[in-house]
DSSP file (Angstrom, degrees, kcal/mol; ACC not computed):
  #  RESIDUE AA STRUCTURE BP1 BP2  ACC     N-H-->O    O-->H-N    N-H-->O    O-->H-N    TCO  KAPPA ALPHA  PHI   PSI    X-CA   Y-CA   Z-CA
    1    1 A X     >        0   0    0      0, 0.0     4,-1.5     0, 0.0     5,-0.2   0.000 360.0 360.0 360.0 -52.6  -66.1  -73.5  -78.6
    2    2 A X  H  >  +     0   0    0      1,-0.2     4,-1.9     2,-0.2     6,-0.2   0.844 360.0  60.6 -84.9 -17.3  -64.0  -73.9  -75.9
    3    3 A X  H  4>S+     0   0    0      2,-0.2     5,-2.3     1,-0.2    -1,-0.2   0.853 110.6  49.2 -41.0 -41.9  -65.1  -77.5  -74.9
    4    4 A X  H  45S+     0   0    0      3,-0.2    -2,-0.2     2,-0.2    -1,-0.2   0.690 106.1  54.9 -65.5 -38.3  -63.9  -78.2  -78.4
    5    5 A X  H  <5S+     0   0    0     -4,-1.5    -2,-0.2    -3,-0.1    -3,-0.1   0.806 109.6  53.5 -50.5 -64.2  -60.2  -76.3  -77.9
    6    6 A X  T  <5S-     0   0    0     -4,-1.9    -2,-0.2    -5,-0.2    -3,-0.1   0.592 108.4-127.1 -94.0  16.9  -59.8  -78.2  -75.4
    7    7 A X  T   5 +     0   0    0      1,-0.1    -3,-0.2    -5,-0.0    -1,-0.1   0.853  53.9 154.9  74.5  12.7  -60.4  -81.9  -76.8
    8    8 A X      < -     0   0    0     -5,-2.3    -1,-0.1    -6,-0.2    -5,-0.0  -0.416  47.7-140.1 -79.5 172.9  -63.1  -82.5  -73.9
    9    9 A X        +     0   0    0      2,-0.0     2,-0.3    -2,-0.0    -1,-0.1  -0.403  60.0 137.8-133.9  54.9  -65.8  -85.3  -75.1
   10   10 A X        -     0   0    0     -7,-0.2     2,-0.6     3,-0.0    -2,-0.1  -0.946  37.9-166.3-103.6  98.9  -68.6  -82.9  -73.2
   11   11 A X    >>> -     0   0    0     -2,-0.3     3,-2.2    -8,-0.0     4,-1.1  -0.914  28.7-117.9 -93.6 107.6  -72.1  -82.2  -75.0
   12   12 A X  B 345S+a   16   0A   0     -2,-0.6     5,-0.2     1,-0.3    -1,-0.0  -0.076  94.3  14.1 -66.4 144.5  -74.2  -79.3  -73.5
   13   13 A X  T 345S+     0   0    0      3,-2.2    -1,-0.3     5,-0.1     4,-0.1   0.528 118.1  55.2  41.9  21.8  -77.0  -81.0  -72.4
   14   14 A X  T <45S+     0   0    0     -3,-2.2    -2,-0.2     2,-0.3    -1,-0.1   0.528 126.1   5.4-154.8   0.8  -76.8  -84.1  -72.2
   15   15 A X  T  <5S+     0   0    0     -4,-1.1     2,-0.4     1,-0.1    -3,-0.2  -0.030 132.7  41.3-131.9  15.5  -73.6  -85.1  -69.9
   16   16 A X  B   < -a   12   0A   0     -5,-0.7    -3,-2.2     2,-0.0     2,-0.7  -0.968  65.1-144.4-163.9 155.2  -73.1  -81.5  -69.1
   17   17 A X        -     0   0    0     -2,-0.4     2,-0.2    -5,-0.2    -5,-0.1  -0.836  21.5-153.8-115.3 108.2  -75.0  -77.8  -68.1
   18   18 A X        -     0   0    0     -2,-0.7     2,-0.2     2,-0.0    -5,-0.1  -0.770  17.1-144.9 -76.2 150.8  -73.1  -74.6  -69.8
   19   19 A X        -     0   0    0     -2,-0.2     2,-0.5     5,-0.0     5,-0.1  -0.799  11.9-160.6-116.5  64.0  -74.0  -71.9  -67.4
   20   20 A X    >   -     0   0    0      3,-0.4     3,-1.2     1,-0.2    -2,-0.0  -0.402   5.1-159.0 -73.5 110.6  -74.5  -68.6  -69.2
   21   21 A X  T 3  S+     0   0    0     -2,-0.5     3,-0.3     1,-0.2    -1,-0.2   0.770  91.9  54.9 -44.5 -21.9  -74.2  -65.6  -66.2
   22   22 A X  T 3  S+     0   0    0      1,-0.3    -1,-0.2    31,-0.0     2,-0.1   0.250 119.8  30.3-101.7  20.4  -76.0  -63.0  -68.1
   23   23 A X  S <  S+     0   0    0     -3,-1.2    -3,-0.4    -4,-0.1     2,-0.3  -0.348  77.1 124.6-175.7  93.8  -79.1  -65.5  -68.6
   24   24 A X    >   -     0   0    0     -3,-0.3     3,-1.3    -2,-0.1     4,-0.3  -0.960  54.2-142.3-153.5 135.8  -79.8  -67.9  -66.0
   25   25 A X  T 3  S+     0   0    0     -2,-0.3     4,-0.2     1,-0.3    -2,-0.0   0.470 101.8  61.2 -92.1  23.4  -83.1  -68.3  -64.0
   26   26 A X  T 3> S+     0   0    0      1,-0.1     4,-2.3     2,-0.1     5,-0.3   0.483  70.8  91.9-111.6 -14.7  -80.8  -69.0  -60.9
   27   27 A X  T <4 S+     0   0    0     -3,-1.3     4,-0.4     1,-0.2    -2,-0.1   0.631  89.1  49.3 -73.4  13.1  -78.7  -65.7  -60.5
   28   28 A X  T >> S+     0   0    0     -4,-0.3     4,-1.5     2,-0.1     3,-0.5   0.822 111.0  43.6 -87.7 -43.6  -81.2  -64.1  -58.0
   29   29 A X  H 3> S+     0   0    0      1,-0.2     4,-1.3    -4,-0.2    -2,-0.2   0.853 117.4  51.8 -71.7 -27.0  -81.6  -66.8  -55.9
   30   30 A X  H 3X S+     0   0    0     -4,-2.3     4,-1.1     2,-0.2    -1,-0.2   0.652 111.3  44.1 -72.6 -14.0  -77.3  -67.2  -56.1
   31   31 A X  H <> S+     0   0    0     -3,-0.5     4,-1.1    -4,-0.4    -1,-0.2   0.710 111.7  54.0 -76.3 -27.2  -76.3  -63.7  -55.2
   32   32 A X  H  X S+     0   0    0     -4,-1.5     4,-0.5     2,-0.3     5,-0.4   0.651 117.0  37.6 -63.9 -32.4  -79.0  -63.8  -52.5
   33   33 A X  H  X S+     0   0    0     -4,-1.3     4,-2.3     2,-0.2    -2,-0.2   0.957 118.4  50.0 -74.9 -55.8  -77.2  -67.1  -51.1
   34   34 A X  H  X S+     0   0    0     -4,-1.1     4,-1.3     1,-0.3    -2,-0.3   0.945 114.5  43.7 -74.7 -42.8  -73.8  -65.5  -52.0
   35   35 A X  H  X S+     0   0    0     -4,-1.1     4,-2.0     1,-0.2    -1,-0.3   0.891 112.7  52.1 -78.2 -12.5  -74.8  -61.9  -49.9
   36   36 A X  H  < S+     0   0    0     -4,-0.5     4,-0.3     1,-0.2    -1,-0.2   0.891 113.2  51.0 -84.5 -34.6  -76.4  -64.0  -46.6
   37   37 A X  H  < S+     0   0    0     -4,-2.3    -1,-0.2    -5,-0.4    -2,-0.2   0.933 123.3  22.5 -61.3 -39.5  -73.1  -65.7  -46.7
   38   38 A X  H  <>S+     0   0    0     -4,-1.3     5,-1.9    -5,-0.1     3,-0.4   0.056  91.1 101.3-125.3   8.8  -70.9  -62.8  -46.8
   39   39 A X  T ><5S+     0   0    0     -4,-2.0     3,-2.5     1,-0.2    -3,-0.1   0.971  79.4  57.2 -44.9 -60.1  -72.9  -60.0  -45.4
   40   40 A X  T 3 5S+     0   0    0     -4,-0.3    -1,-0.2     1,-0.3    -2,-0.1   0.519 100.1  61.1 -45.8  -5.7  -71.5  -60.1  -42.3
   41   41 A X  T 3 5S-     0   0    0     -3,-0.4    -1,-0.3     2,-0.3    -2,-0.1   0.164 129.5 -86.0-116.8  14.0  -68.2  -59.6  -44.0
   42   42 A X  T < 5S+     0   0    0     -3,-2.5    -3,-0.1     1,-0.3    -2,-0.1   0.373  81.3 142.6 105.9 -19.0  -69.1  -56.0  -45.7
   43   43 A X      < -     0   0    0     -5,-1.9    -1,-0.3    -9,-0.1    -2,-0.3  -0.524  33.7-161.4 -65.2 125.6  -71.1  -57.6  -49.3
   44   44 A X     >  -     0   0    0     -2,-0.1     4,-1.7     0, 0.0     5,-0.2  -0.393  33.3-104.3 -83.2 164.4  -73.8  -55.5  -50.0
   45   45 A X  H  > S+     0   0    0      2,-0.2     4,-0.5     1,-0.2   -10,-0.1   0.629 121.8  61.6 -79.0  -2.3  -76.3  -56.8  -52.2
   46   46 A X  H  4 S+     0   0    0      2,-0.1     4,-0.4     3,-0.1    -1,-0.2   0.886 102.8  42.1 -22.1 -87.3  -74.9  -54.7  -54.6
   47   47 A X  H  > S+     0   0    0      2,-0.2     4,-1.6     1,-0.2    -2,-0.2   0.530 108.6  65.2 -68.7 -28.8  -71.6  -56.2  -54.7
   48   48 A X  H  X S+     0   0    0     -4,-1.7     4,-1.0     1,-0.2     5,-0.3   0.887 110.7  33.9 -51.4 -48.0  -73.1  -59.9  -54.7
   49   49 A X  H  X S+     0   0    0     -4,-0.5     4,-1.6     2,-0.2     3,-0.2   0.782 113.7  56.8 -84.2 -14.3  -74.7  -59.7  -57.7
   50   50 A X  H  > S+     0   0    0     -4,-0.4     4,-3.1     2,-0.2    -2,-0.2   0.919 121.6  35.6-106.7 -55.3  -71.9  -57.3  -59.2
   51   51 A X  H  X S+     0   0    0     -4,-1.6     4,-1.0     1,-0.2    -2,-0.2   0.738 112.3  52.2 -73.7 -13.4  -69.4  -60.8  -58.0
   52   52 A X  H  < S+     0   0    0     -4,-1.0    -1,-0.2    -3,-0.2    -2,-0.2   0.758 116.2  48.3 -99.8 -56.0  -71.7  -63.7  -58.8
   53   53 A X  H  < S+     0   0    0     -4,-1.6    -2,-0.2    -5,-0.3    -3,-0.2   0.875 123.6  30.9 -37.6 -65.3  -71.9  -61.7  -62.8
   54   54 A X  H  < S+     0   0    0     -4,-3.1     2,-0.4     1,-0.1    -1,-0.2   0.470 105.1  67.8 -97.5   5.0  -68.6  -61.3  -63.1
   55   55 A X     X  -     0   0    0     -4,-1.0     4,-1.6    -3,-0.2     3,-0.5  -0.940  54.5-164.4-115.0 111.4  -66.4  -64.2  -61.3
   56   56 A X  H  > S+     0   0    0     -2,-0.4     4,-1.2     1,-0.2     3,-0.2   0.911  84.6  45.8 -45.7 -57.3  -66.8  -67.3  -63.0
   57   57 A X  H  > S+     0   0    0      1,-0.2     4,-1.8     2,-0.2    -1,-0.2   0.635 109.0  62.3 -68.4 -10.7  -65.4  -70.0  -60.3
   58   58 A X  H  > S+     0   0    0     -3,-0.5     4,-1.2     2,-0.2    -1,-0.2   0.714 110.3  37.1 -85.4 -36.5  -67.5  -67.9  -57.6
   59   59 A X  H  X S+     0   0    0     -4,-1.6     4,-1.6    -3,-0.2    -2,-0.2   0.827 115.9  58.4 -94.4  -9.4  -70.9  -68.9  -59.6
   60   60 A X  H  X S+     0   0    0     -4,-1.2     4,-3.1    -5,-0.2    -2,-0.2   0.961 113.8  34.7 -48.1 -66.9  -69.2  -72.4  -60.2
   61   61 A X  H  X S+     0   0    0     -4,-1.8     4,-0.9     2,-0.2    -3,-0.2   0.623 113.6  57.8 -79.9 -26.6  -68.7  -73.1  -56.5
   62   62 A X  H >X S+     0   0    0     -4,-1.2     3,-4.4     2,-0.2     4,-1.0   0.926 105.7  50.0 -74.6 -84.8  -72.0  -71.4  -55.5
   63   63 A X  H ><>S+     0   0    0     -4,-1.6     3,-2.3     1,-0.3     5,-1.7   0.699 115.6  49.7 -18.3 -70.8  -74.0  -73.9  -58.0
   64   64 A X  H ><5S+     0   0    0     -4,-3.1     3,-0.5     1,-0.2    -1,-0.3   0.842 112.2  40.0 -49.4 -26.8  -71.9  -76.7  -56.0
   65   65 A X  H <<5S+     0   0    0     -3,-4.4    -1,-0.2    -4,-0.9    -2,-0.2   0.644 119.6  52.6 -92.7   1.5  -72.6  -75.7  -52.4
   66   66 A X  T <<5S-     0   0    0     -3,-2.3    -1,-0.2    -4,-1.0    -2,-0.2   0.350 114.2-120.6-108.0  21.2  -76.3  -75.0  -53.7
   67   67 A X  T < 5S+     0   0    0     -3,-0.5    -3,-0.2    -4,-0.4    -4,-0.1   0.606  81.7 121.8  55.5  21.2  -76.5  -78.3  -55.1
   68   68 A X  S   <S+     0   0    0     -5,-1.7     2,-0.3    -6,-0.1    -4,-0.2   0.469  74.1  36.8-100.8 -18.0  -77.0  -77.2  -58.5
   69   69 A X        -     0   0    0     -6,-0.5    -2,-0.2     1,-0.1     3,-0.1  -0.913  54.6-147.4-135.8 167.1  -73.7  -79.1  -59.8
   70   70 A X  S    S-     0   0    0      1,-0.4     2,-0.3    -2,-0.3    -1,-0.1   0.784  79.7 -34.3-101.5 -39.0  -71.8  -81.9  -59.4
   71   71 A X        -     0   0    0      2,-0.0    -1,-0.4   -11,-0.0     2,-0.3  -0.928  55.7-134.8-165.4-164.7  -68.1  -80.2  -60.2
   72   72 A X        -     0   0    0     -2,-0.3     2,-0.2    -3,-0.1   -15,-0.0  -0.902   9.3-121.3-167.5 159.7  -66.7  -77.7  -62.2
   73   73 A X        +     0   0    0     -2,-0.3     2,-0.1     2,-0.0    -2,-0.0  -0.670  42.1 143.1-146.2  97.4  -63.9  -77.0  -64.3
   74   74 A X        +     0   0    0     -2,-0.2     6,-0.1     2,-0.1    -2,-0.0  -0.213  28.3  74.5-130.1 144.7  -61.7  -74.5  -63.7
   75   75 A X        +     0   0    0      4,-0.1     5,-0.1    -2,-0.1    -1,-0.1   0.532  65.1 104.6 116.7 -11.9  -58.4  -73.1  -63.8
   76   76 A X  S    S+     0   0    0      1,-0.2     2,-0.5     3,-0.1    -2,-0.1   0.751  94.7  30.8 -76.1 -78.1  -57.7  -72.2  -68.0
   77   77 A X  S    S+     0   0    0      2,-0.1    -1,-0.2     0, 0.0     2,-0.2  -0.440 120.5  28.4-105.8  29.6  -58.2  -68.4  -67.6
   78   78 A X  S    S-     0   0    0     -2,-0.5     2,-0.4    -3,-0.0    -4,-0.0  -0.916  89.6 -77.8-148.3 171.6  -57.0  -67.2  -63.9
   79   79 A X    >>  -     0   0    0     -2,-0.2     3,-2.3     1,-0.1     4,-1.7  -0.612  36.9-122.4 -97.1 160.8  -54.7  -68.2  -61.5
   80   80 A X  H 3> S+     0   0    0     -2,-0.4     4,-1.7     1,-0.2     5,-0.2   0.797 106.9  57.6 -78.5 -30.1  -55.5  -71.3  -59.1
   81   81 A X  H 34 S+     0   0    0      2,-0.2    -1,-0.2     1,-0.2    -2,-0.0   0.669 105.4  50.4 -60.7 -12.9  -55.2  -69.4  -55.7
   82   82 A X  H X4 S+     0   0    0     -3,-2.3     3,-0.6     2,-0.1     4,-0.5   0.845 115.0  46.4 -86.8 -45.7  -57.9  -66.8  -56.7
   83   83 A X  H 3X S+     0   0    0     -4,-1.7     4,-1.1     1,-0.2    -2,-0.2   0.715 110.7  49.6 -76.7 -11.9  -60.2  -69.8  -57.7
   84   84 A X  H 3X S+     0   0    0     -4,-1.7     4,-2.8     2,-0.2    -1,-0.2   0.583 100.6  70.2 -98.2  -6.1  -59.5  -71.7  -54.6
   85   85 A X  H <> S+     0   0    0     -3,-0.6     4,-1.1    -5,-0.2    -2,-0.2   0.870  96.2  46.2 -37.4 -51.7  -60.3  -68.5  -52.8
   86   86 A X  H  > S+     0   0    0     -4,-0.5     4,-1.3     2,-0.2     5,-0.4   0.854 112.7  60.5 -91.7 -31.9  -64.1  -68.5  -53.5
   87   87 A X  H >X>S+     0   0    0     -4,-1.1     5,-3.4     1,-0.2     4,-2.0   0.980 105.7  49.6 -41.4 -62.4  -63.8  -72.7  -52.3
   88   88 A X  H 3<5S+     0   0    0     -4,-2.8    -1,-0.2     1,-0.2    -2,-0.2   0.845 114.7  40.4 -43.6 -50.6  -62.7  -71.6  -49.4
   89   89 A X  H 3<5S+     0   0    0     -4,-1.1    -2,-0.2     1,-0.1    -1,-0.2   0.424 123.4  26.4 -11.1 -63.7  -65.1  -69.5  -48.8
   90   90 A X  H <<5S+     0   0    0     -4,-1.3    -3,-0.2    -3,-0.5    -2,-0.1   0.683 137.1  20.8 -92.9 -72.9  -68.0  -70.7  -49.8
   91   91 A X  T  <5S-     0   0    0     -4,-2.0    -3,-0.2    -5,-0.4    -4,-0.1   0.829  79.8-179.0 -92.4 -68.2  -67.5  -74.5  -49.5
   92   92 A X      < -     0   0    0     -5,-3.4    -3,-0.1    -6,-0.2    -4,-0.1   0.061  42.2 -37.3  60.8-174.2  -64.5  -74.6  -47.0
   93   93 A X        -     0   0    0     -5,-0.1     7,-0.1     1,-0.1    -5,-0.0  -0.086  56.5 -88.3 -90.3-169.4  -63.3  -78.2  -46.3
   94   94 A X        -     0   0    0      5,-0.1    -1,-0.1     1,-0.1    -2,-0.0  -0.298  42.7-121.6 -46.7 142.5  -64.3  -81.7  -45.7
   95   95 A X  S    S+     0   0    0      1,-0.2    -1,-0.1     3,-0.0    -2,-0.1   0.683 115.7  37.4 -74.6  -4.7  -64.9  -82.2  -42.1
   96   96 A X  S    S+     0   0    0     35,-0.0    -1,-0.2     2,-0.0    -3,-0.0   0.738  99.1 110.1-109.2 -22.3  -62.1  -85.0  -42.0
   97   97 A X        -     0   0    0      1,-0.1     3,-0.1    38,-0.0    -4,-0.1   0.011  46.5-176.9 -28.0 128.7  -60.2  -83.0  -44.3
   98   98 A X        +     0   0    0      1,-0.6     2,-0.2    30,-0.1    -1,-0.1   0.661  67.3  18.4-123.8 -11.2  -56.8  -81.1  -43.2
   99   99 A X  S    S-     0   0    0     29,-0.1    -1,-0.6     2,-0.0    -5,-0.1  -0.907  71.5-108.1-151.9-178.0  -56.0  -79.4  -46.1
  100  100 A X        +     0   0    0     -2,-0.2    32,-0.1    -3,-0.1     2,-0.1  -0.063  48.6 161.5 -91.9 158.6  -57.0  -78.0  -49.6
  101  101 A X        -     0   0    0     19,-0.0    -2,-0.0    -2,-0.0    15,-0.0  -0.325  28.9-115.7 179.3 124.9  -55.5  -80.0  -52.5
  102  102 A X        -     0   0    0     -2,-0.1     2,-0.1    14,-0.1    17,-0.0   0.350  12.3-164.2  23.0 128.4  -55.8  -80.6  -56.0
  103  103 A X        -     0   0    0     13,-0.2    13,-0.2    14,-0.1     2,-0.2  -0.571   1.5-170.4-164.9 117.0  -56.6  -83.4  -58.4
  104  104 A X        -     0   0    0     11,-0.9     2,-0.3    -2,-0.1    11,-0.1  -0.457   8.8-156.8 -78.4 142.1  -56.0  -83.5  -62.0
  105  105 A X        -     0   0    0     -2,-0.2     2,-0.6     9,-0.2     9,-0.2  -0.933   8.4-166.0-122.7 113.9  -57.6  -86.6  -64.2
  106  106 A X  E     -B  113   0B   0      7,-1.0     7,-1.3    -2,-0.3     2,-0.4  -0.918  11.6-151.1 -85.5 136.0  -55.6  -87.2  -67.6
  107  107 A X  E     -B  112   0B   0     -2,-0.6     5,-0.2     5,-0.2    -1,-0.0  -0.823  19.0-166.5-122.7  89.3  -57.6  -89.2  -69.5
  108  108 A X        -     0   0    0      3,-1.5     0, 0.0    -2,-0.4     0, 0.0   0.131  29.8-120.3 -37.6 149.5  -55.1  -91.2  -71.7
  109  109 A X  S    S+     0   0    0      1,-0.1     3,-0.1     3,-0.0    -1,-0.1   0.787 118.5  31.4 -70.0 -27.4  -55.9  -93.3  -74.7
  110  110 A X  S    S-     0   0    0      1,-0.3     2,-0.2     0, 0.0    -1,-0.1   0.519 133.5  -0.7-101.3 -20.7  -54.6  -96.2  -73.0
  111  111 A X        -     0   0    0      2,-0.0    -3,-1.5     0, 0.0     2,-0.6  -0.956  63.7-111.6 178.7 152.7  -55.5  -95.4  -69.2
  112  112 A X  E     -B  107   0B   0     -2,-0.2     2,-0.2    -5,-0.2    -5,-0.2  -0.862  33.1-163.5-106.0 117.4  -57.0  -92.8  -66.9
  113  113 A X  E     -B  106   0B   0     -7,-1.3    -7,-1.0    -2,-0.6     2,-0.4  -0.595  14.4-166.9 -88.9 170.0  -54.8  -90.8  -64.3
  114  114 A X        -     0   0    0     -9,-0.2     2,-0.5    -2,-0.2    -9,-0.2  -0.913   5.3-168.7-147.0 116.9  -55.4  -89.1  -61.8
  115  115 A X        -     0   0    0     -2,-0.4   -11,-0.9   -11,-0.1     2,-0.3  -0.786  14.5-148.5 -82.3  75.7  -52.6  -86.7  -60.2
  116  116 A X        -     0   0    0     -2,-0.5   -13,-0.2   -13,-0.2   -14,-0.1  -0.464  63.2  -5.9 -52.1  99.0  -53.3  -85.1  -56.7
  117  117 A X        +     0   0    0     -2,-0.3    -1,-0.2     1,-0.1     7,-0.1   0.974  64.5 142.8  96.8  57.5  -51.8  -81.3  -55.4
  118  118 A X  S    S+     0   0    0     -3,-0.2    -2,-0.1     2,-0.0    -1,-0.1   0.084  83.0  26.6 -97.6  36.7  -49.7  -80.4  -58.2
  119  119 A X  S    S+     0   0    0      2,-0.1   -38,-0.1   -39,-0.0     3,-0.1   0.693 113.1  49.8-125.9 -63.7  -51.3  -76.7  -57.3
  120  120 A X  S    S+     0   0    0      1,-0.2     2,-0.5   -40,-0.1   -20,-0.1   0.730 101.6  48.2 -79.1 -25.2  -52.3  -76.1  -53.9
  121  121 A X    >   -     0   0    0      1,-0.2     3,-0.6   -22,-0.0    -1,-0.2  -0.944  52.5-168.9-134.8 112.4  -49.5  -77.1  -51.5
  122  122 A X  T 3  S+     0   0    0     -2,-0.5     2,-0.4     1,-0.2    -1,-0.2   0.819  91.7   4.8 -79.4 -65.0  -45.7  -75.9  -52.3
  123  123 A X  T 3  S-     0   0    0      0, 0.0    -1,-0.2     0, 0.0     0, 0.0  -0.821  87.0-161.7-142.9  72.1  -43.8  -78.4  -49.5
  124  124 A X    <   -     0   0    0     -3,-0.6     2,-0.1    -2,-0.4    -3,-0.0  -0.219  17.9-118.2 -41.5 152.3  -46.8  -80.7  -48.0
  125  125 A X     >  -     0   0    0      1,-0.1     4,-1.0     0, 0.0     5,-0.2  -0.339  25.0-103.6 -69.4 170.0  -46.1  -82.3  -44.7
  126  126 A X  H  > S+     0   0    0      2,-0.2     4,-2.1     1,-0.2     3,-0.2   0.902 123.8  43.8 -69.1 -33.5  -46.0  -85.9  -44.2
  127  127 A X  H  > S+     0   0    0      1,-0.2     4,-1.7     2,-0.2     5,-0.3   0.982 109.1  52.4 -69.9 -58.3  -49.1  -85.7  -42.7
  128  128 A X  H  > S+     0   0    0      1,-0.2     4,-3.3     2,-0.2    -1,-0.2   0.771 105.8  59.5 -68.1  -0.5  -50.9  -83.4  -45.0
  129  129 A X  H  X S+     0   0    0     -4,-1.0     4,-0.9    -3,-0.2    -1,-0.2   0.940 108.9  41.2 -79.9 -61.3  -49.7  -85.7  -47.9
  130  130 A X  H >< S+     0   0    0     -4,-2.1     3,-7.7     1,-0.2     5,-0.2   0.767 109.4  63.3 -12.5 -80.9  -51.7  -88.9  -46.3
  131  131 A X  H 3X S+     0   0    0     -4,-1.7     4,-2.9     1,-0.4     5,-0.2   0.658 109.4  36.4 -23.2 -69.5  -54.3  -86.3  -45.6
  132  132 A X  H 3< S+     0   0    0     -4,-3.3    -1,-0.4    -5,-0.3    -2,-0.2   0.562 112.7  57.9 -81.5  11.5  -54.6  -85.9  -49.4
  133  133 A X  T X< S+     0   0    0     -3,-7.7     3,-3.8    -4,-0.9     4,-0.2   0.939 104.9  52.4 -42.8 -88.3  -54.0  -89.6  -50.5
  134  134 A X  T 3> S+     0   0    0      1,-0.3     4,-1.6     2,-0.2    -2,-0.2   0.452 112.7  42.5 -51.2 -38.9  -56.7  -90.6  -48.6
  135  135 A X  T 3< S+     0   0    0     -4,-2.9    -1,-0.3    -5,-0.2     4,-0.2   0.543 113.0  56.5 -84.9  13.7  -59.2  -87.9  -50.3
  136  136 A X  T X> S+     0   0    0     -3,-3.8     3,-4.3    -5,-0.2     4,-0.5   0.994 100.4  49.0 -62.1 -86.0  -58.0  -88.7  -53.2
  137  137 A X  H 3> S+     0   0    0      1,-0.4     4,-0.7     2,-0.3     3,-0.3   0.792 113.1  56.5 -70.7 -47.0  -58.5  -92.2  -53.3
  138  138 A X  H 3< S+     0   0    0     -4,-1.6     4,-0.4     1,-0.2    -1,-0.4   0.900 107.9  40.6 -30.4 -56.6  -61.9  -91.3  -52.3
  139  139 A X  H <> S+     0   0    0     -3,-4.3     4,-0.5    -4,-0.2    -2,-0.3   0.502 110.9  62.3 -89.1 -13.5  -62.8  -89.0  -54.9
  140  140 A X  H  <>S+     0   0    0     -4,-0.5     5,-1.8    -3,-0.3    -2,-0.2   0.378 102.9  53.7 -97.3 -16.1  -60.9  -91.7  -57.5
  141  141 A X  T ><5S+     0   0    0     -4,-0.7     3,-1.9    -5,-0.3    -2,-0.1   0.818  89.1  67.2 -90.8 -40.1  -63.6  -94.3  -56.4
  142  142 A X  T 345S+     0   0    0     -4,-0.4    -2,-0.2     1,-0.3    -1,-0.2   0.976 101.9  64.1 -49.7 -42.4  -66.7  -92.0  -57.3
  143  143 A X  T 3<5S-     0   0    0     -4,-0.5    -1,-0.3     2,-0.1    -2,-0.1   0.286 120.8-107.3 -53.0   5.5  -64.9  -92.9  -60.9
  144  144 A X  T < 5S+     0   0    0     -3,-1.9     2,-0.3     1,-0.2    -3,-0.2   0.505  80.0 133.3  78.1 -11.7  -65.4  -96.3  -60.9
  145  145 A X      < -     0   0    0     -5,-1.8     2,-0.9    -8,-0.1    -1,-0.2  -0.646  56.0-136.0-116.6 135.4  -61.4  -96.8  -60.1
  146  146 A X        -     0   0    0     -2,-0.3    -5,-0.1    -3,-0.1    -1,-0.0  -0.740  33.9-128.8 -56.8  78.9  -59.6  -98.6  -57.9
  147  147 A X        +     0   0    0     -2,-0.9     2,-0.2   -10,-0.2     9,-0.0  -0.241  38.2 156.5 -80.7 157.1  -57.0  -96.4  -56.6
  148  148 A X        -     0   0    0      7,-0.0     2,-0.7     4,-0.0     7,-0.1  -0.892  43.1-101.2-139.9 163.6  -53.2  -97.4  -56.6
  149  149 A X    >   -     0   0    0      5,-0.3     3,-2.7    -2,-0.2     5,-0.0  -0.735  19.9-163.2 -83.6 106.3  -49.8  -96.2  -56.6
  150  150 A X  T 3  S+     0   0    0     -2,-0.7    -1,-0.2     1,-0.2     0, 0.0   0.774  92.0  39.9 -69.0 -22.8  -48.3  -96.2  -59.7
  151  151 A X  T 3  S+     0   0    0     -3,-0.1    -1,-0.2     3,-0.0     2,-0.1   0.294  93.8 112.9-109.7  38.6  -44.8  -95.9  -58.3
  152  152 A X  S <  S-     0   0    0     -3,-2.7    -4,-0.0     2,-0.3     0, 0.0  -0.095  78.5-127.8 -81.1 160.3  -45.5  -98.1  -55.6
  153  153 A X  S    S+     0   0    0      1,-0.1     2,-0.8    -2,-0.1    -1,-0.1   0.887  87.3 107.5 -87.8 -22.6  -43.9 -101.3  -55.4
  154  154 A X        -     0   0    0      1,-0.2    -5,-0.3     2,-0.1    -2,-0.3  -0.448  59.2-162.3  -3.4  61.8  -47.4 -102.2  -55.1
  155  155 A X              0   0    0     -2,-0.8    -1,-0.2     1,-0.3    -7,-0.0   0.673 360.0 360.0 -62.3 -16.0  -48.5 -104.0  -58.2
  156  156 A X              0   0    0     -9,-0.0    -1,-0.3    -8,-0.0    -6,-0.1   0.710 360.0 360.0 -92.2 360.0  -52.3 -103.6  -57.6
């Protein structure tokens, strides 16, 4: 229903895995992952499974650091600093990485964008903006796309 609301061109099973929390023959082994991670920080195994049931982007991001996904999509129904919480967390960054950031794809009738850190970072530095060109352009490649600047004087 909501793949459909939102105009995505996503078919459960077969370019994408819905993830139901209350019936998946992975939540034991992900709450177990999620308490050895965060024992040491006071999660009981209690409160692991209580947080892997009921926080979406937390079983999102566990699937991704367990290799159980490729990405996630996030971001309709909370606000973006609580979901980039459990990233942190969890995930934490690229090792060449210097900060968190963002990346939107509009996918246009005519052309695909892709926007970088309209979320995470209030007044980047100069530096941390490079930072997140460069892993931008990175992640922009896994797409098949060349990246460029579009308001570059740079025509390619």
């Amino acid at each position: 229903m909501r793949v459909k609301k939102a105009g995505l061109r996503l078919e459960a099973g077969k370019n994408v895995q819905i993830v139901d929390p209350e019936d998946d023959d992975r939540f034991t082994e992900t709450w177990t992952a999620y308490y050895k991670l965060k024992a040491r920080e006071g999660v009981t195994p209690d409160i692991a499974k209580a947080m892997i049931r009921k926080h979406n982007s937390l079983i999102g991001v566990m699937l991704l650091q367990r290799g159980d996904a490729d990405g996630m999509i996030c971001g309709v129904a909370s606000n973006y600093d609580s979901q980039l919480h459990y990233v942190e967390q969890v995930i934490g960054l690229k090792k060449e990485a210097q900060t968190f950031a963002a990346m939107n794809v509009l996918m246009l009738p005519t052309q695909t964008l892709f926007v970088c850190d309209t979320h995470v970072n209030e007044n980047p530095t100069a530096e941390q903006i490079a930072d997140m060109t460069i892993q931008a352009a990175d992640e922009v490649k896994r797409f098949g796309v060349v990246p460029h600047g579009q308001g570059s004087s740079d025509p390619g």
